[in-house]
C-alpha angles and dihedrals in degrees: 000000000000092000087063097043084051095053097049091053090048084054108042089049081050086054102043090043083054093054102040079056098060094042096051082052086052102046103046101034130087117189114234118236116222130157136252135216120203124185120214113199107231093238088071093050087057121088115231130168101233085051088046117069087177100063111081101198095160089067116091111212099172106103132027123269117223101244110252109240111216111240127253120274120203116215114233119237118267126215107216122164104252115221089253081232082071096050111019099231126110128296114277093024115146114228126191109232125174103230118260093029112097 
């Protein structure tokens, strides 16, 4: 058990000694303000379509385009049990009906 509690305290000085470190740099230093010049080359500042992603040239908006109908989808037929009082067979009989007719 003392080796542990030896090692906690070794670390915990290695850790206070860190941060006494980083506020003594905070605290002392006062970072300098100079400026920067950056060059852009011209052929960036020009739009162009293949730099813009944004820009759909290949779509021709001048005139109007006839809306698509979807086409029609038939609904298959569903094989539910039918109450005999609805059909008038016996009880447990399968009968075949489109869905949305009752």
């Amino acid at each position: 058990m003392p080796t542990l509690i030896r090692l906690i305290v070794v670390l915990l000085v290695l850790a206070g000694i860190a941060f006494g470190a980083m506020f003594a740099l905070v605290a002392t230093v006062t970072p300098r303000d100079k400026q920067v010049t950056l060059r852009i080359p011209a052929r960036e500042l020009v739009p162009s379509a293949t730099n813009d992603p944004l820009v759909r040239r290949e779509i021709d908006t001048s005139r109007p385009v006839a809306p698509v109908e979807a086409p029609a989808v038939e609904t298959p037929a569903v094989e539910t049990p039918v109450p005999p009082a609805a059909v008038g067979g016996d009880e447990g009989d399968v009968v075949t009906v489109e869905q949305g007719v009752e």
